[in-house]
C-alpha positions in Angstrom: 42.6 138.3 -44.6 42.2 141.7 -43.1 41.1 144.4 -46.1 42.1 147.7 -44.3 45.0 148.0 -42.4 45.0 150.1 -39.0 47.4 152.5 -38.4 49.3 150.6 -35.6 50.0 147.9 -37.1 52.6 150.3 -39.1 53.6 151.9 -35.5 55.7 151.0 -32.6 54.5 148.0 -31.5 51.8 149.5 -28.6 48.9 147.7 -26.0 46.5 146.8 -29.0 49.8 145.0 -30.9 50.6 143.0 -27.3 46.4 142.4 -26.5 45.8 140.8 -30.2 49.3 139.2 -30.1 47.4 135.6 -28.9 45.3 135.8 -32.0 48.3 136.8 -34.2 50.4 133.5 -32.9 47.5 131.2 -33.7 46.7 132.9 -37.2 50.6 132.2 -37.8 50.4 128.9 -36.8 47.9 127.9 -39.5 49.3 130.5 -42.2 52.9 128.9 -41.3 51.3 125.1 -41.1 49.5 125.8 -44.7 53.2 127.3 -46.4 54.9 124.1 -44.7 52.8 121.3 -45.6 50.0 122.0 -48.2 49.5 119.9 -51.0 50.4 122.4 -54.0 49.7 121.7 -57.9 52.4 121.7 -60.2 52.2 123.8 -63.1 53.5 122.7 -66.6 55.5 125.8 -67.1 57.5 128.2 -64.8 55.9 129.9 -62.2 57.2 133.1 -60.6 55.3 134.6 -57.8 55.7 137.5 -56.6 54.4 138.3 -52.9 55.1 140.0 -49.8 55.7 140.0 -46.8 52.6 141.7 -45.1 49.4 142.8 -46.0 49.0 145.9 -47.5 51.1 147.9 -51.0 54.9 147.1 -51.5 55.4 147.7 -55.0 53.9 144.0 -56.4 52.1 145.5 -59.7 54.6 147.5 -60.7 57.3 144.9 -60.1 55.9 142.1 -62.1 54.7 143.9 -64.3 58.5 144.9 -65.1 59.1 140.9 -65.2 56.8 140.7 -67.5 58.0 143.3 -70.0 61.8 141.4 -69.9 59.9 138.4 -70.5 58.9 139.7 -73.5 61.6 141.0 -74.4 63.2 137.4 -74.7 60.8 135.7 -76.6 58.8 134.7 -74.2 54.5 134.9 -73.5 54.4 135.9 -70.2 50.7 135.9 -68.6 49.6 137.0 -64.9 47.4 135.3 -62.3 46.1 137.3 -59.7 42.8 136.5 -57.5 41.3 139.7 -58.1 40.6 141.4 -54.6 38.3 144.2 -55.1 36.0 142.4 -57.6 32.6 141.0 -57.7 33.4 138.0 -60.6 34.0 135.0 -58.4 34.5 132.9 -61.7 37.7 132.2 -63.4 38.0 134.9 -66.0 40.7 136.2 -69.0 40.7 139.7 -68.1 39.9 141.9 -71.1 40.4 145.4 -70.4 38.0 146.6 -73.3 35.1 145.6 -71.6 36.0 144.8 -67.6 34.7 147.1 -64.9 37.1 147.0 -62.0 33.7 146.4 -60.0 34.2 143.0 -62.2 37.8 141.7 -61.8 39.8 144.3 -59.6 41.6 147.4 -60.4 45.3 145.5 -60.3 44.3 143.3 -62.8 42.8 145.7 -65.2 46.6 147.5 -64.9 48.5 143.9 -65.7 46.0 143.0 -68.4 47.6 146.1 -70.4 50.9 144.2 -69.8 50.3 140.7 -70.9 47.1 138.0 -70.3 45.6 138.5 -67.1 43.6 135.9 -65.4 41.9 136.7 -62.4 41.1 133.6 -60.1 39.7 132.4 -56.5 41.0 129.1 -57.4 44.7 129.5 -57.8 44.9 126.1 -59.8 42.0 126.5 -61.9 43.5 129.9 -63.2 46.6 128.9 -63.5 45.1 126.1 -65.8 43.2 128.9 -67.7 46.5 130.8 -68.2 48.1 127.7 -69.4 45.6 127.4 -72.2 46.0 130.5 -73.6 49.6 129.5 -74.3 51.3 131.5 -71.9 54.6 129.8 -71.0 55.7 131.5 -67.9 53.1 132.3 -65.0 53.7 135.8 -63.1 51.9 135.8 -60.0 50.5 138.7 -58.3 50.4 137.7 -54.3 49.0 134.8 -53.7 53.0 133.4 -52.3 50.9 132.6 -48.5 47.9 130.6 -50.7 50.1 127.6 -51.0 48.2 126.6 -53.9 50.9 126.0 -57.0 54.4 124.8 -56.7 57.1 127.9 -57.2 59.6 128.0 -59.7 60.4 131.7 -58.1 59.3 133.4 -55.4 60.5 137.0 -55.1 58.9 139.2 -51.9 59.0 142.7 -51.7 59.5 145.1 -48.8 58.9 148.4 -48.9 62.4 150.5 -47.3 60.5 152.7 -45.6 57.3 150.6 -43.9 59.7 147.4 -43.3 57.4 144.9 -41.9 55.6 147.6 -39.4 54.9 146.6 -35.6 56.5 143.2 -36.7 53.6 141.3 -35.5 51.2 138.4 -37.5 48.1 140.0 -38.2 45.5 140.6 -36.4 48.4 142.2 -34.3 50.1 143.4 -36.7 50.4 143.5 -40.6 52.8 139.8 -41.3 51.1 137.3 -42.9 52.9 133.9 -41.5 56.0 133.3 -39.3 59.4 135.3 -41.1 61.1 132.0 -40.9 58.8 130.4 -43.0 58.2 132.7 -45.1 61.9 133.3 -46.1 62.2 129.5 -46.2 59.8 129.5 -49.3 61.1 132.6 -50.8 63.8 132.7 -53.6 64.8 136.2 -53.1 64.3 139.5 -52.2 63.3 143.0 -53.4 64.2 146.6 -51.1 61.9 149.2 -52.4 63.5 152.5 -51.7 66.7 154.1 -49.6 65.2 153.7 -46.5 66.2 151.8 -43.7 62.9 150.2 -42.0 63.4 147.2 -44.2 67.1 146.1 -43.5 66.9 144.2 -40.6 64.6 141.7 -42.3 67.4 142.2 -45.7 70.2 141.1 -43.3 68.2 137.8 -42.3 67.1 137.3 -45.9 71.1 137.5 -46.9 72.6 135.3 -44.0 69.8 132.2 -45.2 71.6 132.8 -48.8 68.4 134.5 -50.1 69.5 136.9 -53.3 68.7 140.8 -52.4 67.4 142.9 -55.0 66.8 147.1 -54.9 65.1 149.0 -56.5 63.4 152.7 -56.9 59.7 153.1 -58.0 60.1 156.5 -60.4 57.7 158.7 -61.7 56.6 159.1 -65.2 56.5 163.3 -65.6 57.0 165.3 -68.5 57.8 168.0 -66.1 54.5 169.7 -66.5 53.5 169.4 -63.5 56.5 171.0 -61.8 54.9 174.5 -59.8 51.5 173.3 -60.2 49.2 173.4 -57.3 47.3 170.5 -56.9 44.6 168.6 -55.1 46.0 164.7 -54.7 43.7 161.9 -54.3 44.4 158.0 -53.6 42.7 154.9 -52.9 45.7 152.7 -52.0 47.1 151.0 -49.1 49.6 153.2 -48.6 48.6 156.4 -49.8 51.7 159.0 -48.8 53.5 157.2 -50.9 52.0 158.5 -53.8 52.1 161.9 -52.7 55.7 161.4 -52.1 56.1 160.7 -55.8 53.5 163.8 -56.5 56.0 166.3 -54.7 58.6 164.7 -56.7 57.2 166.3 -59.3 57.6 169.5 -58.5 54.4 170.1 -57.7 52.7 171.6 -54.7 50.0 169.9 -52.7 47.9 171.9 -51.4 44.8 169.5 -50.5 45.0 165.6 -49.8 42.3 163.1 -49.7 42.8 159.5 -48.5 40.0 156.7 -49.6 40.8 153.2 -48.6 42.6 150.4 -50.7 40.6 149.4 -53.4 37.6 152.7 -53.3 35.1 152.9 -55.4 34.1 156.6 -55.3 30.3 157.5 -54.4 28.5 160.7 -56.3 29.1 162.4 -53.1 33.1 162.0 -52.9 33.5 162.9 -56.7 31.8 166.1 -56.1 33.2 167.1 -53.5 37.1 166.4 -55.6 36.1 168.3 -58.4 33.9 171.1 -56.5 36.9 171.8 -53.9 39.7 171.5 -57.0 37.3 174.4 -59.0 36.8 176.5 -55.7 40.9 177.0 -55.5 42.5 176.3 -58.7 43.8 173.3 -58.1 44.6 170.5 -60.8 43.1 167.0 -59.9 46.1 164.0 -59.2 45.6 160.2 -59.0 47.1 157.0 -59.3 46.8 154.8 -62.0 45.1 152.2 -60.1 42.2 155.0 -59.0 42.0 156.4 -62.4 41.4 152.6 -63.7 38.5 152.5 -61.6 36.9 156.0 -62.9 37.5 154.5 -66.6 35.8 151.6 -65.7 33.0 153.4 -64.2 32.6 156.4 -66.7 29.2 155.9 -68.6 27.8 153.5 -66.0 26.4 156.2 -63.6 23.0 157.7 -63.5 22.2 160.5 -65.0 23.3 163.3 -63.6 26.5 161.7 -62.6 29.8 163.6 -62.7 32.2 160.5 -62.7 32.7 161.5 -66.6 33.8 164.6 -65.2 36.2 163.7 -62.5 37.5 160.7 -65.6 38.3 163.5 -67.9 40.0 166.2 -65.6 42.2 164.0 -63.6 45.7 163.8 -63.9 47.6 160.3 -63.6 51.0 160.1 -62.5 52.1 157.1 -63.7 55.2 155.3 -62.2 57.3 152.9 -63.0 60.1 151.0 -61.5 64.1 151.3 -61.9 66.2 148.4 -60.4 69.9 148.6 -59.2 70.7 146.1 -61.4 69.1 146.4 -64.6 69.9 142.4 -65.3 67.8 142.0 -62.2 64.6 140.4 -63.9 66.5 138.6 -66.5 68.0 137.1 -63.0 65.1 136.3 -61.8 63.5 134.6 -65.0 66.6 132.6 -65.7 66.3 131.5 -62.2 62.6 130.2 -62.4 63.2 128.7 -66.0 66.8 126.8 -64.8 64.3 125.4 -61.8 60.9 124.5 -63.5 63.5 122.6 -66.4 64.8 120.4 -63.0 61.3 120.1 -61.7 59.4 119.1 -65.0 62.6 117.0 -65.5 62.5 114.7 -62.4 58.5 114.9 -62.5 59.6 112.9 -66.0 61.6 110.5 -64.9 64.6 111.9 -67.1 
């Protein structure tokens, strides 16, 4: 799977979409192929996954991490599986967020293990095994819904309104993971991130194939401090101007904006130059939670000398959350993965 994503693949579909659209049709074929026919394990409790459509940021965290906290809320001992892209453990691994680096396990799963248990996996099975161990009784995936590794009891994908599903095209063409159809045939439902339009057309199909349609808003978490404030605004995500869409939300002015990749691990050289340019004109350091779980994770490993401490301690998060249309919406989608593992374990059974 492609790390970065270039910048046409969220673009009018241009030359470089239609010269790598041959590769994209035969990555689509075995992506599609895989989805369609893979031999997938069957969990002993519910599993909800939930994926998207393309590669790259939709709002997956902070969705099931909301799933999670209505899970809870009923009773139940939800847990998260996630493979744990961005980290260096490449054995299946509780995540305790005392002691993980995110050089370890990922910066996403540090984030979920705050939520519930977190257990970060290459081998889908084997960590959904792990998971089952530690007593959780309902599996939240995050990603993983193109592996075709475990047997769904839900499968919710999320769009983002205003990216849509970019040029359209399978990667390397474009940022889709398998074939629409497929995909939509495996899904359950359904989530709109946002009021804009970019995402609709693929809503529309979702609806006519009887697919449920969720929306929702990811919110910002602001005391109202930072309203006024001039700031410098920093993110290491896949789509960073969404972030600084929530940042001017805020009230607060952005005067300078730096953009690392998904995933970045700042170098001595990138964390002075965030705090020396925020000293030279006043301005008050901004993150995201998933950058600012990397500089926790880091602080006190550097060499001497280091600033990372520094840059830990000054930072501001804005922390987000999300708000759904219907605030029964993850109930919905738990009662729906519990009705359907009770039928699966049921004719797995023999009852």
């Amino acid at each position: 799977m492609v790390s970065e994503a270039p910048p046409f693949w969220w673009e009018k579909s241009g030359w470089a979409a239609r010269a790598l659209s041959p590769l994209g049709w035969i990555y689509g074929r075995i992506a599609g192929r895989r989805m369609d026919r893979a031999r997938r394990w069957a969990a002993p409790v519910p599993v909800l996954c939930v994926g998207n459509f393309t590669v790259g940021g939709a709002g997956k965290t902070p969705t099931a991490i909301a799933i999670a906290r209505a899970a809870r809320g009923r009773g139940l001992k939800p847990g998260f599986l996630s493979r744990g892209y961005g980290g260096s453990l490449d054995v299946t691994t509780l995540v305790d967020p005392r002691h993980h680096r995110a050089l370890e396990v990922g910066d996403e799963p540090l984030l979920l293990a705050r939520a519930a248990p977190t257990v970060i996996s290459r081998k889908r099975v084997e960590g959904a095994q792990r998971l089952v161990a530690e007593g959780v009784d309902l599996i939240i995936m995050d990603d993983g819904f193109q592996s075709a590794r475990l047997v769904f009891d839900y499968a919710l994908l999320v769009i983002d309104s205003r990216r849509g599903i970019g040029n359209g095209h399978l990667v390397p063409a474009g940022p889709v993971r398998a074939p629409l159809a497929q995909q939509l045939r495996h899904a359950s439902a359904l989530l709109k991130i946002g009021r804009d339009g970019a995402a609709d057309p693929v809503v529309r199909t979702a609806a006519r194939a009887g697919k449920g349609v969720f929306v929702a808003d990811i919110v910002h978490e602001d005391d109202g401090s930072l309203r006024g404030r001039r700031v410098l605004a920093f993110a290491g995500i896949a789509d960073p101007e969404k972030f600084y869409r929530t940042v001017r939300a805020t009230g607060a002015e952005i005067v300078v904006s730096r953009d690392f990749p998904d995933h970045h691990h700042l170098d001595e050289d990138e964390i002075a130059s965030l705090l020396d340019d925020a000293d030279a004109s006043g301005l008050l350091l901004v993150t995201t939670a998933k950058d600012r779980v990397r500089l926790d994770a880091a602080h006190g490993t550097g060499h001497p000398g280091s600033r990372v401490g520094d840059l830990a301690r000054e930072v501001r998060v804005i922390d987000v959350d999300i708000v759904f249309d219907d605030p029964a919406a993850p109930d919905k989608m738990i009662d729906a993965a519990l009705a359907a593992a009770r039928r699966r374990l049921l004719r797995r059974s023999g009852a």
